[in-house]
N, C-alpha and C positions, 0 to 999 in steps of 0.2 A: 528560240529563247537565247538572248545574249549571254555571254560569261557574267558579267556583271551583274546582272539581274539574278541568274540562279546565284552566286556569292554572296550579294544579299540577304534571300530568301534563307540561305543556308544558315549566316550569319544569326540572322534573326532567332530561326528553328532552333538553333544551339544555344541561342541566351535562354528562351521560354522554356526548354525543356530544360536548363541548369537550373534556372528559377523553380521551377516545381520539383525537381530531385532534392533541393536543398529545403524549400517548404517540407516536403515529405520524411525528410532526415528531422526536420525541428519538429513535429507533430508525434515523430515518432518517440524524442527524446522526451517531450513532455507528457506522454502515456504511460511513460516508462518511469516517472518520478510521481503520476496520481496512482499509480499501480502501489509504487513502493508504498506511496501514503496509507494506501487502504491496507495493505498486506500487514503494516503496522499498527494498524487500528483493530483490524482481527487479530493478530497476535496476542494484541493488549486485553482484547475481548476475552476470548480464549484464557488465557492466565487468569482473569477477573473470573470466569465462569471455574476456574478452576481449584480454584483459590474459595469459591462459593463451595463448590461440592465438597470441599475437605470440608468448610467447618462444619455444612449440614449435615455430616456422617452420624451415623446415631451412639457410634461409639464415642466420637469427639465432644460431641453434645452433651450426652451422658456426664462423662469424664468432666469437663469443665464444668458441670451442676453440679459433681461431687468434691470438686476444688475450691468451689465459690462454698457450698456449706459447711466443709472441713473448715474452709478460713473463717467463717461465721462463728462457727463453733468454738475453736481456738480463741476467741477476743475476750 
């Protein structure tokens, strides 16, 4: 095989293989940004669900019936 021909071959080998390290860099960074998205979708879940259990507590429940009829009462 000539010098020329393997420099070539080589040439080539080292664009396609930069070509897909840099595809793989971009694929990775964009998993990395739908990751963050959903991680903030549950977070917001989470708070919402949490923000649910306080008020369904039976103490809070309670309590805010007897603030709603004290105020009733009071008019």
């Amino acid at each position: 095989m000539e010098v020329t021909t393997a420099i070539s071959l080589l040439t080539i080998n080292l664009i396609v293989l930069s070509l897909v390290i840099i595809v793989i860099i971009v694929v990775g960074i964009l998993l990395i940004v739908k990751l963050n998205k959903i991680a903030a979708n549950v977070k917001q879940a989470t708070e919402n669900a949490a923000h649910i259990t306080d008020w369904l507590s039976p103490v809070k429940v309670f309590t805010e019936f007897a603030k709603a009829i004290a105020k009733f009462k009071n008019r």
